[in-house]
N, C-alpha and C positions, 0 to 999 in steps of 0.2 A: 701711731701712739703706742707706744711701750706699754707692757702690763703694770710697771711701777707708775705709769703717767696716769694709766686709769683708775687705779686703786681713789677708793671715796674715802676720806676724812673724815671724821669725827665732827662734829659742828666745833666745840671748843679749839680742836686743833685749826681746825679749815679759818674760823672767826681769828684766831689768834696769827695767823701765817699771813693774812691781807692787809691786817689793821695799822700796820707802820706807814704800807703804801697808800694810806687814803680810801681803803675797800671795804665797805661792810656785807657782813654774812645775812643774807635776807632768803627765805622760804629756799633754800639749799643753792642757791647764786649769789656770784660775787658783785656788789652793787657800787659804783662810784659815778663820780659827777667832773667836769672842768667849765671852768667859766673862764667865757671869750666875751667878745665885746662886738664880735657881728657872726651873722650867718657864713662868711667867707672863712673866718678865723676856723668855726665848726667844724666847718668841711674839712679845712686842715688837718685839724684836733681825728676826724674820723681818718682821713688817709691815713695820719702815722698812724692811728690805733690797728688800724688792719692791715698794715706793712709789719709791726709790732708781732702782730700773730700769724703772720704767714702760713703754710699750710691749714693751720688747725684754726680760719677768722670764722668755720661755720661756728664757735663756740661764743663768738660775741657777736651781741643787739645793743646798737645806738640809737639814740633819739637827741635830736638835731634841734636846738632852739639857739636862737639871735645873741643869749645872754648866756648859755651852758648846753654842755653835749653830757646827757647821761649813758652809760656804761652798764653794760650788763653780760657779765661771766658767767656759762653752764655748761657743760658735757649734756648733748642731749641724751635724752631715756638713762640718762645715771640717776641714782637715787640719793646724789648731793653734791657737794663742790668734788672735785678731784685735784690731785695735783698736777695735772697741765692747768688745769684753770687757775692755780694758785700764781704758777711762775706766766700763765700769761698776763695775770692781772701783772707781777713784776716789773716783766717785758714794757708793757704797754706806760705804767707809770713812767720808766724811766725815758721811755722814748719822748713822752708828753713832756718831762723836765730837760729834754733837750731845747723845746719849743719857750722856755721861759716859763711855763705853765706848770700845775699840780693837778694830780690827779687827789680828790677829796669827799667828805661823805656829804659834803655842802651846809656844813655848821655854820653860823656865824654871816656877816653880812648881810642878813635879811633874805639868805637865802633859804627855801623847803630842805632840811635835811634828807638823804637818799630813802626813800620806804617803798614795799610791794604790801600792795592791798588783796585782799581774797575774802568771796563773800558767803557766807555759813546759812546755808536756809535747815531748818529745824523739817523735818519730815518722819512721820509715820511707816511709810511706805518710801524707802527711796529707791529702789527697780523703778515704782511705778511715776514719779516724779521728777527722775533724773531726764528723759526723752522731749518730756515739755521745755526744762529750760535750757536743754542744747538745742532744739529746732527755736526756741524764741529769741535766744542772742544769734545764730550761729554758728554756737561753738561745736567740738568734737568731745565724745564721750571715753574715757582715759581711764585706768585704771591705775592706781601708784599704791604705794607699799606701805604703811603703817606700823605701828608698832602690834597692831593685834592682827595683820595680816594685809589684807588689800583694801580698798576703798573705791567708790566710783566718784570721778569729778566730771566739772566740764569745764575745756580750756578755752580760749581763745586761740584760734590754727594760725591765726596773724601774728600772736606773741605782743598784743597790745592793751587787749581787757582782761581785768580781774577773775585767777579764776573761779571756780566757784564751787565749794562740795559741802556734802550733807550732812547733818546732827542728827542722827540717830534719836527719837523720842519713842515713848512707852504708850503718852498717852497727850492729845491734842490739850493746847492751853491756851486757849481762846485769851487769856486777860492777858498775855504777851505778843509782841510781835513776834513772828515767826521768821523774822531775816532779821539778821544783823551784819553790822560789816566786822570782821578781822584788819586789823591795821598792824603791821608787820614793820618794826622798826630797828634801828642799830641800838644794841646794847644799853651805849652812852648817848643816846638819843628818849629813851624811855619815861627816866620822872619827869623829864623837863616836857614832855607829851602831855603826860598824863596831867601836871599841874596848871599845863593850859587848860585843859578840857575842863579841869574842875574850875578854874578861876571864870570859864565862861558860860557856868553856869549846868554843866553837868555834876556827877554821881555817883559815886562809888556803888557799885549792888555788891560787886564781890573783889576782894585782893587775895585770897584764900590761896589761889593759883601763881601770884606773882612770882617769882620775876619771867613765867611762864606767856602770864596775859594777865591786864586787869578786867575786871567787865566794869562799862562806863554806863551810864542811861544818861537820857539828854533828859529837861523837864517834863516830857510827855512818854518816860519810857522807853522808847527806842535805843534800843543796846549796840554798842559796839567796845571790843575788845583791844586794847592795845596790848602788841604783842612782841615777845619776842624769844630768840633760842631759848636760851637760858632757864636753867633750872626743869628740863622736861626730862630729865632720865629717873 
């Protein structure tokens, strides 16, 4: 990889460079989707994808279903999309429209549009919090970059579970739940989230932060955030 190949993107830029080929910018990976019609087709969809990126396929993770193969572009230990992952997502699309097929963010048909989930537990202490819930999923304990410096999370070392990092609080609040999820979505995937959530029966607490994140509560309080790049500088 070239130094021009590794240089990290901008979110706006990175989001804007993937969106023609069917790619959305989600928690700093390039996310897309194809839809096949059996488990053989998949398998196909996966070969060209990883002929596609020839030396550099350690940079893409598939997940293999009967009906679609989701697609997930990252530089590992980079601190967001790069541009080899820009032109491998490219690559990969074009290879997929040799196959009759698109590469897409799975709008439409009844399909789940592309999203990465991540789960926010509110903690007082989080040194002393963080070690319980990496020893209780078994994930590994990670350090990543911030806008106010570093942070502690825990991933998942399979690259399959949500990962998960901590909210900083002052002072415990018992009359809240103290987890909530992050739901991490495409752009153009957002109000149309969020006006499901309210049509079934949650909650606006805050839009203060939009087009950042909303926070949602369900009828019993239980908070989660729809999220996305945008608007966080």
């Amino acid at each position: 990889m070239t130094s021009e190949q590794h240089e990290t993107l901008g979110d706006a830029a990175a989001a804007a460079s993937i969106h023609d080929d069917g790619w959305r910018l989600l928690l700093g990976g390039a996310y897309s989707c194809v839809a096949v019609g059996s488990m053989a087709a998949a398998a196909q969809v996966a070969e060209v994808a990883v002929r596609a990126c020839g030396p550099d396929a350690a940079h893409l993770r598939l997940d293999l279903g009967d009906d679609r193969v989701g697609l997930v572009l990252r530089t590992p230990r980079a601190e967001g999309l790069t541009r080899l992952d820009t032109a491998l997502a490219a690559q990969i699309s074009s290879a997929v429209k040799e196959l009759g097929l698109a590469t897409t963010p799975g709008e439409g048909g009844g399909a789940r549009a592309v999203q990465a989930l991540e789960i926010a537990v509110d903690a007082l202490d989080i040194p002393a919090v963080v070690p319980f819930w990496a020893a209780v999923l078994g994930y590994d304990v990670v350090s990543r970059p911030i806008a106010e410096g570093q942070e502690l999370v825990v991933v998942d070392p399979a690259g399959q579970g949500p990962t998960l990092w901590f909210q900083q609080q002052d002072v415990a609040r018992p009359q809240r739940n103290r987890i909530h999820l992050d739901v991490s979505v495409a752009e153009d995937e957002a109000d149309a989230r969020v006006a499901a959530t309210l049509a079934a029966g949650g909650r606006v607490v805050s839009d203060s932060r939009a087009r950042a994140f909303w926070v949602l509560a369900d009828p019993e309080g239980n908070e989660a955030c729809v999220c996305t790049w945008q608007d966080r500088d």
